[in-house]
N, C-alpha and C positions, 0 to 999 in steps of 0.2 A: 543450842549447840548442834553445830551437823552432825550424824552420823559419823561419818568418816574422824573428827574428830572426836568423837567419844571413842570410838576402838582403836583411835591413835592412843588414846589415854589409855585403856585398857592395856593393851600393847605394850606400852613402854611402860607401866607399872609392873606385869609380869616378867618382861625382859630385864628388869634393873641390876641386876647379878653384872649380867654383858655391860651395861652403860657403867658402871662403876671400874667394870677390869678396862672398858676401854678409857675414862677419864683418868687410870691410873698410870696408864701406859702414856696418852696428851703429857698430862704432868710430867714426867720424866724425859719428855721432847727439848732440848734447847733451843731449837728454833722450828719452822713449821716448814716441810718438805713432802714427797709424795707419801711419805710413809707413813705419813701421819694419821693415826686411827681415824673410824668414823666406824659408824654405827647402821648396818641394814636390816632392817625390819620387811620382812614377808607375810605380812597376814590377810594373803590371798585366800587363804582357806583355816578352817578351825585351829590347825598345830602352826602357833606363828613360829617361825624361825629369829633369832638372831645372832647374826654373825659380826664379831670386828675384823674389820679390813683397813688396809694403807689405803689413802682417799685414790691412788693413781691404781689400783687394782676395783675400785670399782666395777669399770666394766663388765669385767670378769662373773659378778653377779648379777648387774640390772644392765642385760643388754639395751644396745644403744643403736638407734636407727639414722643415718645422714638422710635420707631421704624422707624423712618426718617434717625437716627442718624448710623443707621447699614450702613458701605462701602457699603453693594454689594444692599440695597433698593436706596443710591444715585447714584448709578452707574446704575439701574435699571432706578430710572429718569431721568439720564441723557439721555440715549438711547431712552429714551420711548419721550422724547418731543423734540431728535432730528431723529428721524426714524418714531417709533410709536408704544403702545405699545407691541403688537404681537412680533415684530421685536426685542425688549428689553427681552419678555420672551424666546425666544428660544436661546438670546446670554445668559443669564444667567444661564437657567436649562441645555443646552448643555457644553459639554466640560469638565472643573474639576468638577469633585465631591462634593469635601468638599467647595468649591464655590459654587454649585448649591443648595449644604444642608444648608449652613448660606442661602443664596438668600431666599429658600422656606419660613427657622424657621422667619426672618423676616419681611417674606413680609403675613404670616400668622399672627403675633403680628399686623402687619399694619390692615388686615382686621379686627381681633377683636375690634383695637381703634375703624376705622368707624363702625360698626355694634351697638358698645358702643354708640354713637353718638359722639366720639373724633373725629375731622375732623381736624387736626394739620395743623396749618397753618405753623409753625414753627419748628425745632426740638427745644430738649432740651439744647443742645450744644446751639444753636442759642439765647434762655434764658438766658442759665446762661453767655455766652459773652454781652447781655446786659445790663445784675446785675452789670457783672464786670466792665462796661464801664460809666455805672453813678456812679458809687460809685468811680472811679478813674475822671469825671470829677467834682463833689462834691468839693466846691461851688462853684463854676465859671462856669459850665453851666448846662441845668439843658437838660437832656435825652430822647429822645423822641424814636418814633417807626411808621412806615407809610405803610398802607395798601395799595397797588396800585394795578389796571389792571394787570395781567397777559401780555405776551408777547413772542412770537415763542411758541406759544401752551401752557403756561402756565395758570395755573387758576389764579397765584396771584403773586405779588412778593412783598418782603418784605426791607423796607427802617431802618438803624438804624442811630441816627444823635445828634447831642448835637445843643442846641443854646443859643449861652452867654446871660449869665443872667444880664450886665451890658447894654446889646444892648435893650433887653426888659423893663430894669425897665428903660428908658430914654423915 
């Protein structure tokens, strides 16, 4: 078992209070809309939080970055947190062209998010695969979302997961 999923385990066994008031809340939905609970887990650090939220206020807690979503910024992170960053700019701005110019236009949209105070923890791909994934487990279990540690040089990594709602309301 990874890591990251043993303190997912840990996590949502101390949180279970949350995941039961929000599977109570699912069940009384008659149909599946933005409002519909979901479940955020923060255990970036020792005090996990969680919170339930309607899945279209997401954002609101696990910022979201459009400029993540660009090929050549995930390709930039990929190198950058298996080398380092320096070593990701110079494979990026060297070589093709019209590669080096999407690299720049994106990774310039990136710096405006943070300077905005946007610090995406997610992209927006990343969102709306969430959206689509509670609303397709809608009623049977209810969607959750977990903030973990970082890992091989990451700041964070991100957990998406359902849990039956017949396990909880028992």
């Amino acid at each position: 078992m990874s890591p990251n999923r043993a303190r997912l385990d840990v996590m949502v066994s101390e949180c279970r209070e949350t995941f039961v008031e929000a599977a109570i809340r699912l069940k009384a939905s008659d149909s599946w809309d933005f409002s519909c609970p979901c479940v955020v887990l923060d255990g970036r650090s020792d005090q996990v939080k969680a919170v339930v939220v309607g899945v279209g206020s997401i954002g609101n807690l696990v910022p979201t970055s459009a400029a993540i979503d660009s090929p050549e910024v995930k390709e930039w992170l990929r190198i950058a947190s298996e080398k380092s960053p320096e070593v990701a700019f110079a494979e990026m701005l060297n070589g093709d062209e019209d590669r080096a110019r999407r690299f720049n236009e994106a990774y310039e949209r990136l710096i405006e998010e943070r300077q905005t105070g946007i610090k995406g923890l997610w992209s927006a791909d990343d969102l709306s695969s969430f959206v689509s994934k509670s609303r397709a487990a809608f009623p049977n279990a209810l969607s959750a979302v977990a903030l973990l540690p970082g890992q091989e040089g990451q700041s964070h990594s991100i957990l998406m997961f359902e849990s039956d709602i017949s396990s909880l309301l028992n």
